[in-house]
N, C-alpha and C positions, 0 to 999 in steps of 0.2 A: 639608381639601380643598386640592389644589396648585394652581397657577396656572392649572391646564387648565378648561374648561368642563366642566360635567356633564350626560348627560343622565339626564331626569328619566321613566322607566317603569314603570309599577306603582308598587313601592315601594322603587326600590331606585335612590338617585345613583350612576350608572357615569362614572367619567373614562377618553372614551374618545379616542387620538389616531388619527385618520385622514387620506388623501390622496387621498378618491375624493369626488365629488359627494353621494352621499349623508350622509355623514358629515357636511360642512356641513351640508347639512339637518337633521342632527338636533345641531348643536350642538357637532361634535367639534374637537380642535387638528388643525389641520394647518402641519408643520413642515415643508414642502416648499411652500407657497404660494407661487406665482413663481419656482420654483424649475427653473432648466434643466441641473441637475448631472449627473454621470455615475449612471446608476443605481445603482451602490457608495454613491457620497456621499451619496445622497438616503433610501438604505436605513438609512443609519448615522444619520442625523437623525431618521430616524422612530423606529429601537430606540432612540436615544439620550433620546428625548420619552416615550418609551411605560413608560421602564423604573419611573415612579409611577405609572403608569394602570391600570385593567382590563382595558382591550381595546385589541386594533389592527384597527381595521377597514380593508380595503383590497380589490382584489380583481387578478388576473392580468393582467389586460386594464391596468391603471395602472401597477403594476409593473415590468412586462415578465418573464417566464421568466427573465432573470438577475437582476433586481432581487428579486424574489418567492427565489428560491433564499439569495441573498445575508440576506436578510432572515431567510427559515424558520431560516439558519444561525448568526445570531446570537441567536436567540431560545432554537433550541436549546443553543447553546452556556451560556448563562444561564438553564439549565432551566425556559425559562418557556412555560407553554400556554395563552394566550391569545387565539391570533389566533386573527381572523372574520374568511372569508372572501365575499364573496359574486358573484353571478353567476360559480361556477365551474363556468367548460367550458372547458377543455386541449383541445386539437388532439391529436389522435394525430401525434405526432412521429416524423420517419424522417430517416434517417442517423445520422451520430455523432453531431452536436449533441444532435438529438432523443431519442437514446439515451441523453444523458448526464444531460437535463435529465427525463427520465421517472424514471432511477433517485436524481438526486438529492430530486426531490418522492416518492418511494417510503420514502426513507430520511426526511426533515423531516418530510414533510408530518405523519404519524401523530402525532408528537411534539409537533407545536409547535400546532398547528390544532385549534383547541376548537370549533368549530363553520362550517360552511359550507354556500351556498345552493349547489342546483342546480333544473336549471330543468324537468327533465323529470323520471318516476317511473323510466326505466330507467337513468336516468346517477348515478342516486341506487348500483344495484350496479356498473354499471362501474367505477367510480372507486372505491368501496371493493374491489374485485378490482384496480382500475389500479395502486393507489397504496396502500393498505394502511389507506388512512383506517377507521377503523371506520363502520359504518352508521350509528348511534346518534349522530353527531355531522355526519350530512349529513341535509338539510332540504330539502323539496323545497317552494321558494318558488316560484310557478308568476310570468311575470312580466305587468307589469297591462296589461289589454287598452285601456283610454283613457286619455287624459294630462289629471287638472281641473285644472291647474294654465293650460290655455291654454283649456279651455273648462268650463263648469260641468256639461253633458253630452255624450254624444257628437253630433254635426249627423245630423240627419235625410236619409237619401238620398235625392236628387231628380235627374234626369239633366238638369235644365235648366241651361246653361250651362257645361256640362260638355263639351267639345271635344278629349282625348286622351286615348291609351294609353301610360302612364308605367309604366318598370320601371328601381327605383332598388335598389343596396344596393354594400357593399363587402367583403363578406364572402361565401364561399361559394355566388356568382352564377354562372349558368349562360348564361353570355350567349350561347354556341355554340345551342344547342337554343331558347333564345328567338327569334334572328334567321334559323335555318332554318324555323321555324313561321313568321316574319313574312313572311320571304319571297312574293312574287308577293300577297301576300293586301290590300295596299293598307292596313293597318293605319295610324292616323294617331300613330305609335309615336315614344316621347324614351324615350331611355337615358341613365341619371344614370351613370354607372362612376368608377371609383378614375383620377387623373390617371397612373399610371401604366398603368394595363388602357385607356385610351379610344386608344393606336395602336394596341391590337392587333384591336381590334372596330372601329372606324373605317370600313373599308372593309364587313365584312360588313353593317354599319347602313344605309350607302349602296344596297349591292345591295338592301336590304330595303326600302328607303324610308324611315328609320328616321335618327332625328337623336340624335348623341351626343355626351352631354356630360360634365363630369368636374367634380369636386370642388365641386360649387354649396352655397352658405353657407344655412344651415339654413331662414332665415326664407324663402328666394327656395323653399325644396325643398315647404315646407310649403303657400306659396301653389301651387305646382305641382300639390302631390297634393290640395289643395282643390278645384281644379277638374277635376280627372281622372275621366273617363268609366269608366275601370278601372285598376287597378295589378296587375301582371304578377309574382309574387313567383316568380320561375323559378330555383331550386338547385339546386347538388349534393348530390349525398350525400355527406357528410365524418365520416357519424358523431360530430356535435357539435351543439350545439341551434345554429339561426339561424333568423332572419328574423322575429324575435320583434319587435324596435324596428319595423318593417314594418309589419306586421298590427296593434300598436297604433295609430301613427299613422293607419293609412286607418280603422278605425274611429271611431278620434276625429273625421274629419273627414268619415265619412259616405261612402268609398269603397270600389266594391265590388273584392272581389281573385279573382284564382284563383291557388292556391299548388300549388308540388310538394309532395306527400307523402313528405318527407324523415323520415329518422327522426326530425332534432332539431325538429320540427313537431309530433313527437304529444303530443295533449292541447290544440293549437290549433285544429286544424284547422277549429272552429266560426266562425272569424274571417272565413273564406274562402265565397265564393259559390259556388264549385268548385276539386275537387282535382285533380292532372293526376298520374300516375307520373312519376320526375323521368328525364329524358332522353328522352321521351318524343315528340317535334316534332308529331306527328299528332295526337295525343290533345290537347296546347293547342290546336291547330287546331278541334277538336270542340268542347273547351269556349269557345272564344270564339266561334263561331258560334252555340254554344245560348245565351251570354249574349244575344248581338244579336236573335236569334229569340224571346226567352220573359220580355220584361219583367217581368209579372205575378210569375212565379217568382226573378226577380233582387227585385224590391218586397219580396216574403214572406221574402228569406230577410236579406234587409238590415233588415228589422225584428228581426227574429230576432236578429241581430248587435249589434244594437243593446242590445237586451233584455239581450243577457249582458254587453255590453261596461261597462254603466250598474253591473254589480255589482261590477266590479274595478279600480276607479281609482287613481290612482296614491297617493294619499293612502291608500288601505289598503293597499297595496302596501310604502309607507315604514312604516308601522306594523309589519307584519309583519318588515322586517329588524331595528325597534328591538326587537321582541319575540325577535330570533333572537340577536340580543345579551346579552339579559338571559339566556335561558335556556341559552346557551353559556357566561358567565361569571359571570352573575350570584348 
């Protein structure tokens, strides 16, 4: 054994180096801790860590598209297949950039990537058509609908003390179509947006009634959405999974949502009290009026949410990547 941690699944010690959150969790090196280097440097510390290990667990989103490139190309270059990927969903990329960075994960990715999560059943053939991955080595980890780590179940829905309409995310929000539904309708509506997106909605939030805010530190978002009377999960379609971190949290804390029916949704969609077509402004309109009008029916189906939310905690959720580990390299 080398100086790296092991972890310990089924029956097999893996040393595995990683630089993602989970990875700590399960006990991996990270050789980038603290580390604010150029994504070159940071890639070359990790292959350089990994080159005694089993696995490199890591995922796009940590990386970055040139860091993850830089990385799939030293691995290939030292014909190693190793890496686990996880939570992978790529953007469909446009322009040269995007062009360049699709064919070089086309060329790596197949080579070097022993196993990777995706989050939905149809992104599982996408990207094996995308990218050339074989299918046999992508996994469709579905991601966990409540977090036991900050409660030991999900909170029971109760609309007492519950006084707004909250629509938070920073990825693939549809903030256009959310504030023409809000418009004239007196909604008592917060908008959480990325600090760069909150001047460009600013104004249409005002017209709406509609208060927004940018970049709020996590504990302050949580008490938000703990008291939130509904959570607004309003997307685009980007053809990529979101709004998954979303619909965990309001379950965990017992809030009811209505989502767009986005494609990277499908397989959630039980999360939500109502679905709305995404771009839609009328059709939210309808569903947040039948939320206000039909308690009873919000009651039954927040039980219901409950019910499935209670099955898929985050703790089985970690298990399943330690398991996607093992059986990618193990």
């Amino acid at each position: 054994m080398s100086h790296m941690d092991s972890l310990s699944g089924g029956e097999v010690n893996m040393r595995v180096v990683s630089d993602i959150k989970y990875g700590k969790l399960l006990k991996a090196t990270d050789p980038t801790a603290g580390d604010s280097a150029h994504p070159t440097l940071r890639a070359w510390r990790i292959f350089k860590a990994s080159r005694s290990a089993d696995a490199v667990l890591t995922n796009e989103g940590k990386r970055t598209p040139l860091g993850l490139v830089i990385l799939a190309t030293l691995m290939w270059i030292s014909r190693r297949r190793n890496l686990v990927l996880v939570e992978f969903l790529p953007a469909v990329r446009r322009g040269i950039k995007g062009a360049l960075v699709t064919r070089a994960y086309k060329f790596l990715l197949p080579r070097v990537v022993a196993g990777a999560q995706v989050m939905t059943h149809w992104e599982k053939d996408d990207y094996a058509h995308r990218y050339g991955i074989p299918k046999e080595r992508l996994h469709v980890i579905p991601f966990y609908y409540f977090d036991d780590r900050l409660r030991p179940e999900p909170a029971r829905w109760s609309p007492a003390g519950r006084t707004r309409y909250l629509s938070t995310g920073r990825n693939a929000c549809d903030w256009d179509t959310l504030l023409e539904a809000a418009e004239g309708e007196g909604w008592p509506l917060t908008i959480v947006t990325r600090g760069t997106e909150r001047a460009r909605v600013v104004g249409a939030a005002a017209r709406a009634g509609a208060t927004a805010l940018a970049d709020v530190p996590r504990d302050r978002h949580d008490k938000m959405l703990a008291s939130a009377e509904l959570l607004l999960v309003i997307l685009q379609e980007k053809a990529v999974s979101a709004g998954h971190v979303r619909l965990m949290s309001a379950a965990t804390f017992g809030t009811p949502v209505i989502l767009s029916a986005i494609r990277g949704v499908e397989g959630y969609e039980h999360l939500a009290v109502a679905t709305v077509p995404p771009g839609d402004a009328l059709a939210l309109r309808n569903a947040v009026d039948w939320f206000l009008s039909n308690p009873e029916s919000v009651r039954g189906r927040m039980d219901a949410i409950r019910a499935r939310a209670i099955e898929r905690p985050f703790s089985k959720y970690l298990a399943e990547i330690e398991n996607l580990l093992h059986s990618s390299v193990g």
